[in-house]
N, C-alpha and C positions, 0 to 999 in steps of 0.2 A: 536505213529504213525511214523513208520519209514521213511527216508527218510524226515521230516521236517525240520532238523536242516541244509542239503545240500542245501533244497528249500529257509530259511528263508538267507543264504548265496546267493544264486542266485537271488533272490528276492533283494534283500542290495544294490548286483554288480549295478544290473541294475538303481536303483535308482541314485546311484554314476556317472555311465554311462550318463543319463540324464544329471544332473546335470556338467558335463564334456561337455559335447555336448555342451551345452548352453551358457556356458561359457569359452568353450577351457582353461582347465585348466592342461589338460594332453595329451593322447590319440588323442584330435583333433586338437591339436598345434602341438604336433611332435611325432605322430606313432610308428615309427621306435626303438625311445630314450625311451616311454613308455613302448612297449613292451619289449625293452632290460631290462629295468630297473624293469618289474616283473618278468622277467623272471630269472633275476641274485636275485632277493629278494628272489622268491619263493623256489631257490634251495640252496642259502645259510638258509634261515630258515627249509628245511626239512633236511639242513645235520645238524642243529643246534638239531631237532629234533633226527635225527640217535644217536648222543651222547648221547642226554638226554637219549634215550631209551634203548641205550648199556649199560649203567650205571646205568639204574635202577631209574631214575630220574623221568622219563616220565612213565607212564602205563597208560591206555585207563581205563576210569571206562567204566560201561555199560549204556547205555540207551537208550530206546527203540525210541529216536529218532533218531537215525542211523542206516544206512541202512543195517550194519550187513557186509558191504564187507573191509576186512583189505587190504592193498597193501603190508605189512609187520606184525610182530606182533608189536604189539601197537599201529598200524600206521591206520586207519581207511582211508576208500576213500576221503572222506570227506577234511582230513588236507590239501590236496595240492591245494583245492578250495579254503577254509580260506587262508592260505597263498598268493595265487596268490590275493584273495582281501583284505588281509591288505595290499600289496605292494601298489594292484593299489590306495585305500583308504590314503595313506601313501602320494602319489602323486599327488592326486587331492586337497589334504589338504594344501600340499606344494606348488602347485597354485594358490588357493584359497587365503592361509595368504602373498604370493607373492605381488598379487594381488587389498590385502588389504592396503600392508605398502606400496608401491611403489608409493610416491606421482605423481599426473595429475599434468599436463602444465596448467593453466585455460586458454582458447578461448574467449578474449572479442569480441564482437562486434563490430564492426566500428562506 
């Protein structure tokens, strides 16, 4: 079924997305810093990619869950979606375990 494995990526994002919403863990605490921060991920891992592929490191197997459009050879459309969501997944993870270790003040009561 082509086109699944972009869907099963967009699908992921937005659940990550939710879950950022709700807890401002990225994206809704500071915008700006997120989006720099996939956007500098996603292009240092596609030029991370470029090499692997120049070198014969990286080749694309086939399969019919993709949608079939390369942006380069080897390079399927698909990779700069994964990449832009392990960055953002990368970050909401690093808010989250933030989050977790950062001991609370306790609020007693009067």
């Amino acid at each position: 079924m082509p086109g699944l494995y972009l869907a099963a990526i967009l699908v992921s994002a937005a659940g990550i997305t939710l879950l950022d919403r709700r807890w401002h863990l990225a994206a809704w605490g500071a915008p700006g810093r997120t989006a720099a921060a996939v956007a500098i991920g996603t292009a240092v891992f596609l030029a991370w990619d470029a090499v692997g592929i120049a070198t014969g490191v990286f080749v694309k197997g086939e399969s019919v869950l993709l949608i079939g459009v390369d942006l380069a050879p080897h390079l399927p459309i698909e990779e700069p979606f994964f990449l832009a969501f392990l960055s953002y997944l990368a970050l909401v993870t690093w808010g989250g375990a933030r989050r977790l270790l950062t001991p609370r003040t306790e609020v007693h009561a009067p």
